[in-house]
C-alpha positions as CSV (number, residue, x, y, z in Angstrom):
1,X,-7.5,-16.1,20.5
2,X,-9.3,-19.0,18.6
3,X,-7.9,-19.8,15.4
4,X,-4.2,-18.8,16.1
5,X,-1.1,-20.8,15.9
6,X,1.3,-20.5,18.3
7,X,5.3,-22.3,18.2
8,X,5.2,-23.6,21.5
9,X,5.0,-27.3,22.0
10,X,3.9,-27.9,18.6
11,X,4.0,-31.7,17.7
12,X,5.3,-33.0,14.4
13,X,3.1,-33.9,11.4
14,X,3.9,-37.7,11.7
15,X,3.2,-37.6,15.5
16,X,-0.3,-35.8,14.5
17,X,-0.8,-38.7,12.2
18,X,0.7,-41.6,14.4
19,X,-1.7,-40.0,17.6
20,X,-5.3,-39.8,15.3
21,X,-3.8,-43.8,13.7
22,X,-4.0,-44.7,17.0
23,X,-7.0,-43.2,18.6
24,X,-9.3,-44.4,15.1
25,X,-7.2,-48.2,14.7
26,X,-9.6,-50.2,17.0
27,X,-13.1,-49.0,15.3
28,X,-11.6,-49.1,11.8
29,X,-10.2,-53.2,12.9
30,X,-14.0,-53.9,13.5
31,X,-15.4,-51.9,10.5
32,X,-13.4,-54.3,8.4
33,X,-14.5,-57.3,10.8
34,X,-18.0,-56.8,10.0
35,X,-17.5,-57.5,6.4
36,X,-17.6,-61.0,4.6
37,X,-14.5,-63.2,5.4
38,X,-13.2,-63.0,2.0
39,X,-13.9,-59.3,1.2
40,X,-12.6,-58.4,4.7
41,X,-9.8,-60.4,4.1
42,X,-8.9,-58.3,0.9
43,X,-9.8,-55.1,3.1
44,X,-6.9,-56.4,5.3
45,X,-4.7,-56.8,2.5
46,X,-5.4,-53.2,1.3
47,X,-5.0,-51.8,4.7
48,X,-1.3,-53.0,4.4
49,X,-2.4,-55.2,7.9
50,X,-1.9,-58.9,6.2
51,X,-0.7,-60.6,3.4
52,X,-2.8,-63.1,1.0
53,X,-3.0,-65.8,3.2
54,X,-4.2,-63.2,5.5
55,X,-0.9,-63.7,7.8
56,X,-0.6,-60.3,10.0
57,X,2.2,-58.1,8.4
58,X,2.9,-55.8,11.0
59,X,6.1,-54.0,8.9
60,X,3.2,-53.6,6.0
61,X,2.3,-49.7,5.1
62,X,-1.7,-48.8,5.8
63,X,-0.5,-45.5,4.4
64,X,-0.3,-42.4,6.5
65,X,-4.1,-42.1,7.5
66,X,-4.4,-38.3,6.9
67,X,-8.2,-38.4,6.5
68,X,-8.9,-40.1,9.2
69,X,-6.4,-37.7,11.4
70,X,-8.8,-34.8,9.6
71,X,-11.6,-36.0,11.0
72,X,-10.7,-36.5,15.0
73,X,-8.6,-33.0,14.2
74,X,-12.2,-31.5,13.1
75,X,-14.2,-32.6,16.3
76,X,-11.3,-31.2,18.5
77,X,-11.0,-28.2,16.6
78,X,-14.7,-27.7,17.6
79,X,-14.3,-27.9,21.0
80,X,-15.5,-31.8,21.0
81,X,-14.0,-35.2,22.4
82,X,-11.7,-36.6,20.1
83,X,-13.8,-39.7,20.2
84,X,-16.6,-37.8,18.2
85,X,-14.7,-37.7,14.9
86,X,-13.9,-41.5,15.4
87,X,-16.7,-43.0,13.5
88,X,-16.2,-40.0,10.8
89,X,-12.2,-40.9,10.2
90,X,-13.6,-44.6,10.1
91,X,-15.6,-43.8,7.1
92,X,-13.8,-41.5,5.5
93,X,-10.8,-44.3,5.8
94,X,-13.1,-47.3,4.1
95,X,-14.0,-45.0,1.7
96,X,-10.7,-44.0,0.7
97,X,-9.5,-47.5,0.8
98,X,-12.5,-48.3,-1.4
99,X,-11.7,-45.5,-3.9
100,X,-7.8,-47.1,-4.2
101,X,-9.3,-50.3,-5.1
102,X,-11.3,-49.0,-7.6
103,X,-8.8,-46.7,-9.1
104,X,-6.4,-49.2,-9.6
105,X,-8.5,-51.4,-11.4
106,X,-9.4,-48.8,-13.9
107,X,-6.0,-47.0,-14.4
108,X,-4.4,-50.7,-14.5
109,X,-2.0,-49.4,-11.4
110,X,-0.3,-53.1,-10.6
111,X,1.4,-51.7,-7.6
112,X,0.6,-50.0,-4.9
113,X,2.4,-49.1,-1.3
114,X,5.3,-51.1,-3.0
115,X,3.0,-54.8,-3.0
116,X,0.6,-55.8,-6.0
117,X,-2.4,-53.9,-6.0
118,X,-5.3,-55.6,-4.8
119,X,-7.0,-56.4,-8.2
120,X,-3.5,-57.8,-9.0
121,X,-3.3,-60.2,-6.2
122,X,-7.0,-61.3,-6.3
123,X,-8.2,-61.0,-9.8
124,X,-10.4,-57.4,-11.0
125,X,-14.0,-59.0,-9.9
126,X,-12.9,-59.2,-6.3
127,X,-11.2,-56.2,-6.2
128,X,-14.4,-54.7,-7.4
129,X,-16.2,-56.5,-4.4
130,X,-14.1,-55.6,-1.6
131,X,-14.1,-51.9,-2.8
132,X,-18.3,-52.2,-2.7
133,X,-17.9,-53.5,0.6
134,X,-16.2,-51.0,2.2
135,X,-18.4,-48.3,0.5
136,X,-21.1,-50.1,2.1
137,X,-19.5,-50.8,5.2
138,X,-18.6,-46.9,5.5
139,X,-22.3,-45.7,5.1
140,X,-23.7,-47.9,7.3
141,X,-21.2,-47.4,10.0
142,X,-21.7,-43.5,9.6
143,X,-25.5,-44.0,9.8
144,X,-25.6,-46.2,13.1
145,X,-23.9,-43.4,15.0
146,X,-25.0,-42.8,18.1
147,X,-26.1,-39.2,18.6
148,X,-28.3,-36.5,17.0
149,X,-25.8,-35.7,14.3
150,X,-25.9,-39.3,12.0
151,X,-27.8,-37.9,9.5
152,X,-26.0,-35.1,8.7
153,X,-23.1,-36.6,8.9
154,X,-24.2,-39.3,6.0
155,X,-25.7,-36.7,3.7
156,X,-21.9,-34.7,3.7
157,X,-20.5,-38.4,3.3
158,X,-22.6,-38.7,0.4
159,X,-22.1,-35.5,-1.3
160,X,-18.6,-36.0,-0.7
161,X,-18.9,-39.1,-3.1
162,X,-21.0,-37.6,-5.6
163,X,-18.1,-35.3,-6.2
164,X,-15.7,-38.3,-6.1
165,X,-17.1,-39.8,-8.8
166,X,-17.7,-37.0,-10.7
167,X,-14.1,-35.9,-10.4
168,X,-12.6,-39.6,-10.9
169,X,-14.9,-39.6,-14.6
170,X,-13.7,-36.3,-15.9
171,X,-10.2,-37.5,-14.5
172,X,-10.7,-40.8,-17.1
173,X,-12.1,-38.7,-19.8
174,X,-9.5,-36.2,-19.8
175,X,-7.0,-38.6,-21.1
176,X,-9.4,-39.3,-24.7
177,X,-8.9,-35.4,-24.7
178,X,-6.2,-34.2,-27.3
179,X,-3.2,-31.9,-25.1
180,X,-4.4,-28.8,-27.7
181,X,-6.8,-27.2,-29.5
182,X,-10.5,-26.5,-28.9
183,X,-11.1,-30.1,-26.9
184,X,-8.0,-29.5,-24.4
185,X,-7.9,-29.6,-21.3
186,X,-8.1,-26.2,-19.6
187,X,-6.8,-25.0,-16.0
188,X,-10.2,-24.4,-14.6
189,X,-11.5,-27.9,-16.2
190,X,-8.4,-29.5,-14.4
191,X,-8.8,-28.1,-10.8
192,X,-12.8,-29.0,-10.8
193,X,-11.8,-32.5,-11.7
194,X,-8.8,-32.5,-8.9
195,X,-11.4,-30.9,-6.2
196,X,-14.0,-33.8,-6.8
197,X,-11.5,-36.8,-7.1
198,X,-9.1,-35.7,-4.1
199,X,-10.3,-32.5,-2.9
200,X,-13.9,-33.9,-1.6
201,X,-12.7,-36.4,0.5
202,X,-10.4,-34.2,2.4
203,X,-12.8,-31.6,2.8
204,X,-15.5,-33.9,4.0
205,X,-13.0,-35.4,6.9
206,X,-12.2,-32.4,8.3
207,X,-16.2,-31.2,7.9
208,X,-17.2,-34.8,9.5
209,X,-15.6,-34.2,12.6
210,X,-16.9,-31.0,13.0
211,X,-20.6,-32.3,12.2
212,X,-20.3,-35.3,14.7
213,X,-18.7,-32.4,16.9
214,X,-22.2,-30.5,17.1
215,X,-20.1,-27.5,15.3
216,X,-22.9,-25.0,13.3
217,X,-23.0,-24.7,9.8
218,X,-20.5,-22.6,8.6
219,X,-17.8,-23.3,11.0
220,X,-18.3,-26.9,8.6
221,X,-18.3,-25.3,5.6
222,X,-14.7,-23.4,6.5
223,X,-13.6,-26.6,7.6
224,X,-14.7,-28.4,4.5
225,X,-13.4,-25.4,2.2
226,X,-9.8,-26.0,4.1
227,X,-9.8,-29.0,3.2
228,X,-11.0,-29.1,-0.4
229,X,-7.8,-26.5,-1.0
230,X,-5.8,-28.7,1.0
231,X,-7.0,-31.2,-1.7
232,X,-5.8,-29.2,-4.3
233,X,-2.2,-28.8,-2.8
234,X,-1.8,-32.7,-2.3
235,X,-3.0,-33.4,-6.0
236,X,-0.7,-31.3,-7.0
237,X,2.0,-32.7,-5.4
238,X,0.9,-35.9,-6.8
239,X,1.1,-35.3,-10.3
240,X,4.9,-34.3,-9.2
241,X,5.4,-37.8,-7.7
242,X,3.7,-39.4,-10.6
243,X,6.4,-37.9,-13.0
244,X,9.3,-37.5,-10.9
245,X,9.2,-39.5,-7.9
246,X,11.2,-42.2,-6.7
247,X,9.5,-45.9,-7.1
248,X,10.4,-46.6,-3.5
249,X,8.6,-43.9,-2.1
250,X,5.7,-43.2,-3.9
251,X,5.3,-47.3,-4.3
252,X,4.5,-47.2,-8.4
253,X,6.5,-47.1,-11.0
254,X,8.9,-44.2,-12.6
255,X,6.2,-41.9,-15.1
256,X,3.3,-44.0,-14.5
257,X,1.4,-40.6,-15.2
258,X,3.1,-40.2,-18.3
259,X,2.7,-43.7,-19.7
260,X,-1.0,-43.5,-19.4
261,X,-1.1,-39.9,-21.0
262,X,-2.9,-38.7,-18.0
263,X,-3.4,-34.9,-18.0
264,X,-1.8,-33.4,-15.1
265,X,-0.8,-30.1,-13.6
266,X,3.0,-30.4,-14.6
267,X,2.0,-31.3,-18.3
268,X,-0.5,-28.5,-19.2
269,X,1.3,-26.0,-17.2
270,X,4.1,-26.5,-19.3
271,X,2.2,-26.5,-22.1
272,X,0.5,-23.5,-21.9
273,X,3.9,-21.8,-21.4
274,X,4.4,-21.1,-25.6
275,X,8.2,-21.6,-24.6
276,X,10.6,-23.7,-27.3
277,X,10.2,-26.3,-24.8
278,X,6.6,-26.4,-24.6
279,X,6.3,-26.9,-29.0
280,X,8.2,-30.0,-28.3
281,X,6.6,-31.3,-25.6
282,X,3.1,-30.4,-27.8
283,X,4.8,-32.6,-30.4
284,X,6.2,-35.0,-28.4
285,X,2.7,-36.1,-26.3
286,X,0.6,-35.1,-29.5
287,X,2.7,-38.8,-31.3
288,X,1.5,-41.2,-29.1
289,X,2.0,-42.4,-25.2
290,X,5.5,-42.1,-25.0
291,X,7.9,-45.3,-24.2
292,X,10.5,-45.3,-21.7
293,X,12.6,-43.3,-23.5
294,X,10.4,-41.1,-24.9
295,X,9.0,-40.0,-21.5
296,X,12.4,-39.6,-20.1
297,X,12.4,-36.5,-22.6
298,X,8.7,-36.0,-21.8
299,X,9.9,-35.8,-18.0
300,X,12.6,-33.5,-19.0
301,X,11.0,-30.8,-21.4
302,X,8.3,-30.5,-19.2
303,X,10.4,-29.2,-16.1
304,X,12.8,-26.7,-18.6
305,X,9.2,-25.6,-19.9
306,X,8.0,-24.8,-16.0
307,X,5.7,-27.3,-15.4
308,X,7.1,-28.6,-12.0
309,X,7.7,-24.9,-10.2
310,X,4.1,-24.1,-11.8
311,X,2.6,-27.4,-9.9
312,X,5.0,-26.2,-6.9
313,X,3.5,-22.7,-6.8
314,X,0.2,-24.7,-7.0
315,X,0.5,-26.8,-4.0
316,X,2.0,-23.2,-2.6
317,X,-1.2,-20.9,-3.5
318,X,-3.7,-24.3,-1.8
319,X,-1.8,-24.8,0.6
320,X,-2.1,-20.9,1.8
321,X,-5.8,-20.7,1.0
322,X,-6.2,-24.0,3.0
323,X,-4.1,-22.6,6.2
324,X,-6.1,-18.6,6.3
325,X,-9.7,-20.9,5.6
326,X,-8.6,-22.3,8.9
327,X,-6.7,-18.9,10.7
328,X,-10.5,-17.2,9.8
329,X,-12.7,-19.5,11.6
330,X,-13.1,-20.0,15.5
331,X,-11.5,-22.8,16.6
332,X,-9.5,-24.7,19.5
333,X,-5.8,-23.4,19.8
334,X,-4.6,-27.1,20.0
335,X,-6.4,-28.3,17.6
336,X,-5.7,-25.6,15.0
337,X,-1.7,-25.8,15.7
338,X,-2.1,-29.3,14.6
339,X,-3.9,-28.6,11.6
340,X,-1.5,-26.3,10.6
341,X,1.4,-28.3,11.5
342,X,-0.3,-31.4,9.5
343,X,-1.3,-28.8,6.7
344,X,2.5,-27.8,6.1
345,X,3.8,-31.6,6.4
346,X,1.4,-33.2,3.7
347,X,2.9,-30.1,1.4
348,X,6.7,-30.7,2.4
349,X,7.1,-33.9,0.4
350,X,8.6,-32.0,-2.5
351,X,8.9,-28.2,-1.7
């Protein structure tokens, strides 16, 4: 029956991931060739595939390529040739890549995947470049598609950005927002900006494939509503990391989130608790950004208050919503035992 998951010979979420890297590695090599030496060259860099002297690194991390596996996973799981979501997980990798860039710059991130971010390493200007390029680079790829199905695919890119933006700007503005009173931050507010900044992109992977796959429209919309709550579950998880994750993992440093006063789900949940806990943490975050010390208690109250098995229910409650989206639509068996199997993974990093 389409759209059912069965146990037998189901493949691991990081051979999922390694298979799609694989299949999608030789386009997204000469994406990046077709840019500008210098802003390829940072593209390499960001890619984890060279150092600054542009010296191959082949131990470097190029990150686990979960958008990209969305996309060749959404042309299969239309009954399509792998090779039909290619040039979709090509863009939908640039534009990631080009949103990191970005991001960094303008949350002052100095490290990323355990290296210097890119801004770091080459100065803020070029880091703005390269992350142009590769927008650029991602669009125009998507357009020169060969096919009936370019221009569709490029308008869903596009949306998908719009939202980006839109969710990366309320993400900034949120942190000039006091953590009470009539200009907080509420839960609705927060999962609108989470959907746009992370959920989008995810979304619009899995709905690439399935447009470059000659899938009809709503089969695209499930697959783009999968993965817009599969968005929601990995932001979630996030915000954990950015409290309470280890340096050497998640490649930043301890309470990054914290030291910028960044409003995530851990913090407000706890807040919103009322609980002893919660007035202290209110108190605490209502002084100013807190110093080591200070978020180590930050860190603290905020689990005792719930925050963390809120955001952990959170990631739960997507994570579901993301798995029936795709249990309700007709797809491929193989393809939809993947997806399931890569669904659950992405969510295992801290459940």
């Amino acid at each position: 029956m389409p759209g059912t998951v069965e146990d037998v010979d189901v493949p691991s979420a990081s051979d999922v991931l390694r298979r799609c890297r694989e299949l999608v590695r030789p386009a997204l090599v000469d994406a990046v060739g077709r840019l500008h030496p210098w802003t390829g060259e940072m593209a390499a860099y960001a890619l984890g595939w060279s150092d600054t002297a542009g010296t191959p690194e082949p131990g470097g991390s190029e990150g686990k390529g979960v958008r990209q596996a969305l996309a060749v996973l959404g042309a299969e799981a239309v009954g399509a040739d792998a090779a039909c979501g290619v040039p979709g997980a090509v863009a939908v990798e640039l534009v990631h890549t080009f949103s990191l860039l970005h991001d960094d710059v303008m949350d002052a991130d100095a490290l990323r995947r355990r290296r210097p971010a890119v801004w770091k390493a080459y100065g803020t200007g070029p880091a703005v470049l390269a992350g142009d390029a590769l927008l650029a680079r991602a669009v125009t790829g998507l357009a020169g598609t060969p096919g009936d199905h370019a221009a569709a695919a490029v308008r869903r890119l596009c949306d998908a950005l719009n939202d980006l933006v839109a969710g990366q700007a309320e993400d900034l503005r949120f942190e000039h927002r006091p953590w009470d009173g009539p200009g907080a931050v509420g839960p609705e507010e927060y999962r609108s900006m989470a959907e746009g900044k992370t959920g989008a992109l995810l979304g619009c992977a899995l709905a690439l494939g399935a447009v470059l796959g000659g899938a009809p429209e709503p089969t695209v919309a499930a697959l783009d509503r999968a993965g817009r709550h599969l968005g929601l579950a990995f932001q979630a998880v996030d915000d954990i990391l950015g409290i309470w994750g280890d340096p050497a993992t998640t490649g930043k440093p301890v309470h990054a989130d914290l030291h910028r006063g960044k409003k995530t789900h851990p913090v407000l949940a706890a807040l919103a608790g009322g609980s002893r806990a919660a007035r202290e943490l209110g108190t605490l975050l209502a002084s100013a950004r807190p110093t080591d010390a200070a978020a180590e208690r930050v860190a603290s109250l905020v689990e005792e208050a719930g925050g963390r098995a809120a955001t952990r229910g959170e990631a739960r409650r997507h994570l579901d919503a993301a798995r029936d989206a795709l249990r309700a639509t007709p797809l491929t068996r193989t393809a939809a035992r993947e997806l399931d199997v890569l669904f659950a993974g992405l969510a295992d990093r801290v459940m």
